[in-house]
C-alpha positions as CSV (number, residue, x, y, z in Angstrom):
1,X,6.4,0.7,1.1
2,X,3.5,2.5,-1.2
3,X,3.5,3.2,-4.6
4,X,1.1,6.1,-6.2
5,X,-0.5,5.4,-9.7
6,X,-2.2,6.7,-12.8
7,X,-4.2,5.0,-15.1
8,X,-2.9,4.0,-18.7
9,X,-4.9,2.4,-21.5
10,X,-8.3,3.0,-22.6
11,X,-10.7,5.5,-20.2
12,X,-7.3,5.4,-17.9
13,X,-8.4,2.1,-16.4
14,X,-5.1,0.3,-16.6
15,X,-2.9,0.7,-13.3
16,X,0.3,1.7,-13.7
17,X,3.1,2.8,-11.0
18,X,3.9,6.4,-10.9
19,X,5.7,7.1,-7.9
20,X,7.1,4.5,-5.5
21,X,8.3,5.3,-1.4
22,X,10.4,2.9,0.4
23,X,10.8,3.7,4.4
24,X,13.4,1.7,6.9
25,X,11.6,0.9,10.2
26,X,12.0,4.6,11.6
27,X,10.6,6.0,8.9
28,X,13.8,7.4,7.1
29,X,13.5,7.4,3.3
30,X,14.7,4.6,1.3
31,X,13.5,5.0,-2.3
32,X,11.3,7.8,-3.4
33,X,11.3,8.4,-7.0
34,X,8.7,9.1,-10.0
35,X,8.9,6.3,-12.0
36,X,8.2,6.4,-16.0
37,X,5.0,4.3,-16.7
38,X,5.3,1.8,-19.5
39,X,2.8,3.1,-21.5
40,X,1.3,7.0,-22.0
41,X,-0.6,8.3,-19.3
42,X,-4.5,9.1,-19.6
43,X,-5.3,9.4,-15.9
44,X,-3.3,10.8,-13.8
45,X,-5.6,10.6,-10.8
46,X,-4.1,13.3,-9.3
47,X,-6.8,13.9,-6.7
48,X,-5.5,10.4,-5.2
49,X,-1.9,9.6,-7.0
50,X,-0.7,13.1,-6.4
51,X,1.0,12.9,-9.7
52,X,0.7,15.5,-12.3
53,X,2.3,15.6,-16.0
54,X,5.6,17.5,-15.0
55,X,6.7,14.8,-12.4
56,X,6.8,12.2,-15.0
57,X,9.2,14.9,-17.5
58,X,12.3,13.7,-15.6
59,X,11.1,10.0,-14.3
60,X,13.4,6.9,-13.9
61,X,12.6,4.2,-16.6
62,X,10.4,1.5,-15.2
63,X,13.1,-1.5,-15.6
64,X,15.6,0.7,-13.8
65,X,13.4,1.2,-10.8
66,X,12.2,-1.7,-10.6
67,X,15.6,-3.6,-10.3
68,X,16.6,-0.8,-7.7
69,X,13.3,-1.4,-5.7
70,X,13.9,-5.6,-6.1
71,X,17.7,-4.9,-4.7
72,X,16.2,-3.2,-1.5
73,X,13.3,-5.3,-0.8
74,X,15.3,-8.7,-1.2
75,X,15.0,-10.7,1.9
76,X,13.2,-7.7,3.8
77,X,10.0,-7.7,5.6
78,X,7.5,-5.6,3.7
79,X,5.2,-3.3,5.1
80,X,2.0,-1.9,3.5
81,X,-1.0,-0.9,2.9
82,X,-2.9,-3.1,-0.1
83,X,0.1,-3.8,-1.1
84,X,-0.3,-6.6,-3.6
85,X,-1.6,-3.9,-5.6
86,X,1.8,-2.2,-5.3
87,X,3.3,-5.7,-6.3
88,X,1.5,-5.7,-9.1
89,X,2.3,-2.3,-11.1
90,X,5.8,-3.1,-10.1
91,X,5.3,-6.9,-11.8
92,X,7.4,-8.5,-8.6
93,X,6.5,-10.9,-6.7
94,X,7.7,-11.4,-2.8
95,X,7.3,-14.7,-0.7
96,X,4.1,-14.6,1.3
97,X,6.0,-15.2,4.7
98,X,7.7,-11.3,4.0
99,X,4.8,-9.6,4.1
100,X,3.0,-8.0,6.0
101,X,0.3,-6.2,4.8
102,X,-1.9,-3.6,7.5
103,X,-5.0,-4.0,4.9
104,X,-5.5,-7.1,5.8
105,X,-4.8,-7.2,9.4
106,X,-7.5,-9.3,11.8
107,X,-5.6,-7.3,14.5
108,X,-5.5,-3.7,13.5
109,X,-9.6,-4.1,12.4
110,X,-9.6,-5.6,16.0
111,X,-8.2,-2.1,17.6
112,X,-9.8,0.1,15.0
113,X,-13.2,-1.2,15.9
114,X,-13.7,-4.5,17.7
115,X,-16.9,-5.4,15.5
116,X,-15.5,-4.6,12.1
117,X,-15.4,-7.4,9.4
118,X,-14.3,-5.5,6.7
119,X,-10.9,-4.1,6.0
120,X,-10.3,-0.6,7.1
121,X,-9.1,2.2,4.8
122,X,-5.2,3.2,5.7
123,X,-6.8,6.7,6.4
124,X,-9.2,5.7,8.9
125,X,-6.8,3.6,10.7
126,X,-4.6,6.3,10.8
127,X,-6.8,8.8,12.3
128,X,-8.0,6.5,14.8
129,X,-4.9,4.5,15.8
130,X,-2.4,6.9,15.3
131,X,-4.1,9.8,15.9
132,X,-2.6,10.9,12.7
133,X,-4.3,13.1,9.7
134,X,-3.3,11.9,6.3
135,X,-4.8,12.1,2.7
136,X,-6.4,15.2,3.0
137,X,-6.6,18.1,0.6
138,X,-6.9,17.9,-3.3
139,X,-3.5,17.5,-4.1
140,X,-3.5,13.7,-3.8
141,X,-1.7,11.5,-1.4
142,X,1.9,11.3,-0.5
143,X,3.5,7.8,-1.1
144,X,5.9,8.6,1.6
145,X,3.4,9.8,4.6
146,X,1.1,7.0,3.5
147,X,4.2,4.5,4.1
148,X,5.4,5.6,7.0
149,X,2.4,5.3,8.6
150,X,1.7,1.6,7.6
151,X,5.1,1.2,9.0
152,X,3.8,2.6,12.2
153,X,0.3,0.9,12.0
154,X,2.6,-2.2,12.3
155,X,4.4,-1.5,15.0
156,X,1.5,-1.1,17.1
157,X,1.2,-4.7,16.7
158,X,4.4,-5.9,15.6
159,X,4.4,-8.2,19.1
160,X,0.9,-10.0,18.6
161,X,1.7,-10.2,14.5
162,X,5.6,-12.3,14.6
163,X,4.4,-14.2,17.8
164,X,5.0,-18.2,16.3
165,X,1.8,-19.5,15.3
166,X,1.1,-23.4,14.7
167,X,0.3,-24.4,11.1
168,X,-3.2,-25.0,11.0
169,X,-3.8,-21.7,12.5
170,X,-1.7,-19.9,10.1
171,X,-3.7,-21.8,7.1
172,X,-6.7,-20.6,8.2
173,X,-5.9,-17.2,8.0
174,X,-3.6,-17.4,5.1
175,X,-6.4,-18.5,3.1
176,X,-9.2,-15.5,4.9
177,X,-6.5,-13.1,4.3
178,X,-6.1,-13.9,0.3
179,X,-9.7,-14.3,-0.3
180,X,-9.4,-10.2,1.8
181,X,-6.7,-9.3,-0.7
182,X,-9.1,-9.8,-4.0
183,X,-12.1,-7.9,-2.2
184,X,-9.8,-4.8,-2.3
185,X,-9.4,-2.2,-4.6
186,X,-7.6,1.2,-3.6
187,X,-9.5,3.4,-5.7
188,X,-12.7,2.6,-4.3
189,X,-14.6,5.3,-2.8
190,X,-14.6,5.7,0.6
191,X,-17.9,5.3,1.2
192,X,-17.7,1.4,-0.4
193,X,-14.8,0.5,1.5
194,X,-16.2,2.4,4.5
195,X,-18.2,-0.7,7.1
196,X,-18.8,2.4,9.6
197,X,-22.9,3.3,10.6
């Protein structure tokens, strides 16, 4: 899953969902719809969201996506990037144990670059992992390439990732992984989130 967003409220700072992509395992489309924020738009973001005034003309209502997105995700594993920031402009909230979220993967930073501490932009992991080019260009990113390839990010350690783990291991990095989670922020540039020389 991925969702794209604008900014709402004073100076645009406010996220709210725009655009949200679900993808099954093999990458087939789920869900991909614009979704009507709940209050008026004064940043689109377009150079990241993709999302510009006319997508938004014809967009479902917020409640009615949202309970269409709730009806597909219940009881699913979720896959993404960040995506307790997507959780969060869609106000759900998903049981810990169903998610799994590429961001914050010890094993994907691991394969990306065996020294890294820091998490690794989706972009970046793409290009190096999947030898796949995404988020380029200046018409923003595409909520559906972006969640295909955390869907394929995972699979490259899908094994390693549902292998049983025994409790005290899985508290340790339960707790590294949410203190992780609160360092990010999508909208970052690059060059913060970037740990490279």
């Amino acid at each position: 899953m991925d969702c794209e967003m604008v900014g709402t409220g004073p100076g645009g700072k406010r996220n709210e969902v725009a655009r949200c992509s679900i993808v099954n395992y093999d990458g087939s489309v789920l869900y991909d719809k614009y979704i009507l924020p709940l209050h008026p738009v004064t940043n689109y973001r377009t150079r990241w969201s993709g999302i510009r005034k006319h997508h938004l003309e014809q967009a479902e209502a917020f409640e009615d996506a949202q309970n269409e997105i709730v009806n597909i995700l219940t009881g699913k594993i979720i896959v993404g990037h960040a995506i307790f920031n997507d959780f969060q402009v869609l106000n759900i909230s998903v049981p810990r144990q169903m998610i799994r979220d590429t961001c914050s993967s010890k094993m994907l930073r691991e394969l990306y670059n065996g020294s890294t501490r820091c998490s690794v932009s989706l972009k970046k992991l793409s290009q190096t992992l999947l030898n796949r080019t995404i988020q380029v260009g200046k018409k923003g990113h595409c909520s559906v390439e972006d969640a295909r390839a955390a869907m394929d990010l995972y699979k490259l350690v899908e094994d390693q990732w549902e292998k049983p783990k025994n409790s005290n291991t899985d508290h340790t990095l339960n707790h590294s992984d949410d203190l992780e989670h609160y360092m990010q922020d999508q909208y970052w540039p690059d060059s913060i989130m970037d740990c490279s020389p």
